[in-house]
Structures are given as C-alpha cells and as structure tokens.
C-alpha angles and dihedrals in degrees: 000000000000132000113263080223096043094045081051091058108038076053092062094050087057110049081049096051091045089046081056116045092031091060094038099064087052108037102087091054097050090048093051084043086056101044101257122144123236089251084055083051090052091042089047085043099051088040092068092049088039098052079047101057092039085059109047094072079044093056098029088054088045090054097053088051101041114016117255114279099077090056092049090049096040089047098039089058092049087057095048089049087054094057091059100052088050077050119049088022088110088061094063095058102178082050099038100131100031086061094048083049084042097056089031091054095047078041096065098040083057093050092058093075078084080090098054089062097068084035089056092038090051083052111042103032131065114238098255089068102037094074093056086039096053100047088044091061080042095062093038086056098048083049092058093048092052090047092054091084087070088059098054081045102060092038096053094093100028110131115161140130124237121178093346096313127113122216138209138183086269098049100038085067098083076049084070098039087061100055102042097048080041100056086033085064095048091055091044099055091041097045112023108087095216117218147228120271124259115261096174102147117257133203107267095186113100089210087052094058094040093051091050094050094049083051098053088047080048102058084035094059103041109026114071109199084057094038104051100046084071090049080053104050081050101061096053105054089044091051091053094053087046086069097032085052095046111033095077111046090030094061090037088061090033109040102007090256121177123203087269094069097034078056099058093047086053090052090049097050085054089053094044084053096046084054091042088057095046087058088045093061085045106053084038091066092039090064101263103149117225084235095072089034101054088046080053100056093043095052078049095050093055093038091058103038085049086060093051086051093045097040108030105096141117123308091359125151118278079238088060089049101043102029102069090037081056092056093048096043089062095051098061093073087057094060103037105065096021092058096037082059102040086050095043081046074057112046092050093051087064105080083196097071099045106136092029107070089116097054089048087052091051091045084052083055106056089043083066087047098061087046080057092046099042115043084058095070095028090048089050109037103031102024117029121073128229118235091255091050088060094041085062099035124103098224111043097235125159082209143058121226085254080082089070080079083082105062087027083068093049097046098042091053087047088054087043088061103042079054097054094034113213124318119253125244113240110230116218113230134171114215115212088261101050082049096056084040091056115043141010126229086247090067090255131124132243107259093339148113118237104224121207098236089187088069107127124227133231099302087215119057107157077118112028102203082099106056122102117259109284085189092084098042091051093050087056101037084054098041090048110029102092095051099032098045101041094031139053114190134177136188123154114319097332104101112196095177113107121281130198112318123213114267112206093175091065106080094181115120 
C-alpha cells in the first residue's frame, strides 16, 4: 500500500500535470474570445512559467526555515485563488485579459511548490528509495498529463450561470482548476508529516556566498561538461513549449481543430514520454551509457522539430501535424535522465563543488524553467504565422524560418557533446593513510562520534518541534556520502559500507 506522505505527493504531480495540460489546449482560444492578440496568448502563456521560476528559490528558501506544510499551504492557495480569476476574468469586461494574466500568474507561483517535492523527498528519504519515489511521482505526473484530455472532453459542450456568471467550455476551466488544487491541499495537509526545518549551517558571511556563487558560475562557464548540460536542459524545455505555444493556434488554422483535438495530441505526447522513460530504464540496465542515449535523443529532437517546420502548413494531412510531434515527443525522455546524470558524473568529479551539488541541481532547474519563459513570447511573436500571414505567404506554412531555431539547438548541442566527449566518473578510493585516519581496528572513529542513522524520527510531525535534530544527521549524510554510498569498505572490525538510513516515510515508532 502506499505511503499516506508519498500518496500526498504523487497527488501533488497530478493535479500539476492536469493544471497544466488541461489550460494549455484552450488558452489560445479564450484569449482570441476575449480580444486578446496572439502576442498577448504567448505573453499569458511565459507569465505562468515566469512566476514559476521567480518562486522556486522563494519556497525552497521557506522550507529550510520553517519545515514544508505552510508553503504548500501558502502556494496551493495561491493556486486555488488563480483558478477563480481564470475563471470569473469574462465578467470584468473592461479587465478580461489582465485577470487571465492575473490567475495565470498566481497559477504559476503555486505551481512552484513542484520544487519542494524533490527538496522533501532529499530530506526525508534515504538515498536507496528516492530513486523509485521519484520516478513514482515521474510516472503519476505523466498520468495526469495523458488524463487531461477527459477533461477537455467533458467540458467541450458546458454552458451554465453561477452567481451571475456564465460559463463555457474555455472559462470553466479555471472551475476545474479550483477544486482540484482545492481537494490536492486538503490531502496534503492530512496526509503530508510535515518536517523540521533545516537548520544545516550556512555560510553567514556575505564574501563566502558570494565567493561560492562566483565559483559555481565559474565551473558553469569553463568547464563544458558542467556548462552544456544546461544548454541541454534548456532545449528541452524550450522545445516542449515550442510545441505546447504552437499547436493550437497552428491546426485551428490548418485543419479547423478545437481544444478538444489539440487535447488529445497533448495526452498522447505525455503517454509517448512515459514509454520513452520506460526504455530509458531498460536500455540503462542493459549497459547503454547516458552518454549514447542522451546523443540520441538530441539527433531525435532536431529531426523531429525539422519535420514540424517542413510539414505544418495549411490544409495538410492530420499524419503531417501529429507525426512529427510524435517523433519529438519520444525524444524528451532521452535527454531528461541521461543529462541530469552526465551533469551530476560531472559535478562530482569537481572537488571544488563539493557541498554544493544541490545548489548546482536547482540552478539546473531554473535553467528549464527559462526555456519554459521564454519560447512562449519568442513562438508566438517571431515564429508562428497569423492566419493572414499564411494567407500571403508562398509556401502555406503555419511557421517562419525563425522556427529552425528549434532543431538548430538540437543539433548544435548534439555537435557540443560529440566535442567534449563524455565526462568521467570519478571513482571513490581510500589510501592506507586515509584508512588509519579514518577508523580503528576496534570499528571507532578518530576523534568522532559514531552516530546510530537508523535512529526514527518523531513518528508524528504535523508540528515539528518534536522531531529529533536533522542538523546532525545532515552533517553526517554530507561528510560521509560520498565514501559510505559509492564504497564499501571493510578492515577489521570498521566497517565504511552504508548502514540503516533514516526512513521518515515510515511513521511507525
């Protein structure tokens, strides 16, 4: 049976994902019903992942301090307030599209809290179960993105009034929006044990931050294996809004599509990249390098971004719309495990950065999420065509040439790894010395206190005051990881192989 916490957070992931998918295949047509230009769709559209990306470092920072269940709280109402004004933003004519901003905006602040998932699961699990959790609340959310469709489905002919206010399949959206971020809270706060804040020292000292995060730009910057993954993690996140910003506005023009149809495309992109991440695990465990998977899934990505330049025009078949969406769709899961792991090979290998590989992974993040700000406003104001653009142009297609940007990305990153080659994995080993320095025949340690790591918490946390001191814990877990996770190593009676880890999940006492 599933964890209370982790039901709470695959929860989460799926109310996200369906927030998401079931907006995006509407939106250009409320915004068109309410007057708005395409430029005023793509700006809607950037504000949502914008607000996102400004509020991660804002709710990461509020769960070290406090513990996690007040910026859940705090963000999923926010949510919740965004929906209504979606929602309610056709009743305020002369303030239609600054509401939509408005909820989309709030929207997207709520929607940050995706980042204090990873954040709760590196904190409350050991590291043998985050890997299955994680790609647990993966697969949920890629369920939810393929489900959204349904929604679209059984909205496509809702016409009613409530409290003066008439709704549509476009508006009642926002309807939706409300009651599942709404019943999403109440799970999370019944179900979700909140924990202690983290008390992990930080450096106090204005120089010493500054000096790490000079240091991080640093090793970004110069040194490639570091720098391109971020390229990388880019590109894909601009790429999938590429498709997310265009595909409405591009088949209603082409084939005469509603929300309803651009839905079920979206749905079936989740679903391709669900499948695409199972192969992934596969071909992993048979022996396939990241390395060769993630070259793969960039020659993929430009191939199939080439084909939606080159077949998305006027009048054209549904095969030429869906089928190179298809091909791109199954290369996003090739280039989202392979370069988190190449880049986290490579940042290990940096004894430089050691202590910050966290920072380094959030700063991986919000480089996806300007991919996702920024391809909104550039899709829709530099590459996709208006009607009457078409209607002039000599070739019929629903893009400019500025859309090559796309596969050029793709292709050049592909290029930029086959030049660096792929990273080296830095091997853990112990010298004689270390060894003598480290551990007594007896199974102590030099000058330190063993500390129990199977230890269990306070089996209740919905207030954390009584849960034993994570500070400790943390000291250990980031003094020995590197030696006791990828090493086991035995003489005599010391034993440097890893023991128990605490499991927070298990509340049992």
């Amino acid at each position: 049976m599933m964890d209370p916490a982790v039901l709470a957070l695959a929860t989460l992931g799926l109310v996200d994902s369906i927030s998401f998918m079931i907006v995006a295949p509407s939106l250009a047509f409320y915004v068109e019903k309410l007057g708005g230009s395409q430029d005023a769709y793509g700006f809607i559209l950037a504000v949502y992942s914008f607000a996102s990306f400004c509020g991660k470092p804002i709710l990461g920072r509020w769960s070290d301090a406090q513990g996690f269940l007040v910026p859940y709280m705090i963000s999923i109402s926010l949510s919740n307030l965004g929906g209504l004004l979606y929602a309610v933003a056709p009743a305020f004519t002369s303030t239609q599209l600054t509401l939509v901003a408005l909820g989309r905006i709030l929207g997207g602040l709520g929607r940050a809290n995706s980042a204090l998932g990873f954040a709760y699961v590196a904190r409350a699990l050991p590291a043998s179960e985050r890997t299955s959790v994680t790609a647990i609340l993966g697969g949920v959310q890629m369920i939810g993105m393929a489900i959204a469709p349904l929604f679209s489905a059984l909205l496509a002919n809702v016409k009613f009034d409530l409290c003066g206010i008439q709704f549509d399949n476009l508006n009642s959206v926002g309807l939706v929006l409300f009651v599942i971020n709404f019943l999403s809270q109440v799970l999370v706060y019944f179900l979700l044990p909140d924990l202690a804040p983290n008390n992990s020292d930080e450096a106090s000292d204005q120089d010493d931050k500054e000096s790490e995060w000079s240091k991080m730009l640093r090793f970004i910057c110069t040194i490639p294996h570091i720098g391109i993954p971020f390229l990388t993690i880019f590109t894909f996140n601009f790429n999938w809004q590429f498709i997310e910003t265009a595909l409405a506005p591009a088949s209603a023009d082409a084939l005469g599509w509603s929300p309803v149809e651009v839905s079920y495309v979206l749905g079936a992109m989740a679903i391709l990249v669900f499948l695409g991440m199972t192969s992934v695990h596969k071909l992993s465990q048979m022996g396939v390098t990241d390395f060769t998977l993630l070259c793969y899934g960039l020659m993929a990505n430009a191939l199939g971004y080439l084909l939606l330049y080159s077949s998305w025009q006027r009048d054209a078949s549904v095969a030429a719309f869906v089928v190179p969406v298809f091909i791109s769709a199954g290369s996003f899961a090739f280039l989202g495990a392979p370069n988190r792991s190449l880049f986290s090979k490579s940042v290990d290998a940096a004894p430089e950065l050691s202590g910050l590989e966290g920072t380094m992974q959030a700063l991986l993040s919000m480089a996806s999420s300007v991919g996702g700000f920024t391809a909104p406003s550039v899709v829709a104001h530099y590459c996709l065509r208006t009607p009457a653009m078409v209607d002039v142009s000599s070739d019929a297609r629903e893009f400019t040439p500025v859309a090559l940007l796309s596969p050029a990305l793709g292709f050049i990153i592909f290029v930029a790894n086959m030049v660096v080659g792929e990273p080296e994995e830095k091997v853990a080993t112990m010298t004689e010395s270390d060894e003598e320095r480290m551990c007594h025949e007896d199974g102590g340690m030099n000058g330190v206190e063993i500390m129990d790591e199977a230890t269990p918490l306070n089996g209740d946390r919905r207030k954390s005051d009584g849960d034993s001191p994570l500070k400790s814990i943390d000291k250990m877990h980031k003094s020995r990881r590197r030696s006791l996770l990828e090493t086991s190593y035995v003489r005599g009676s010391c034993t440097l192989g890893p023991s128990s880890e605490v499991d927070i999940f298990n509340t049992e006492t």
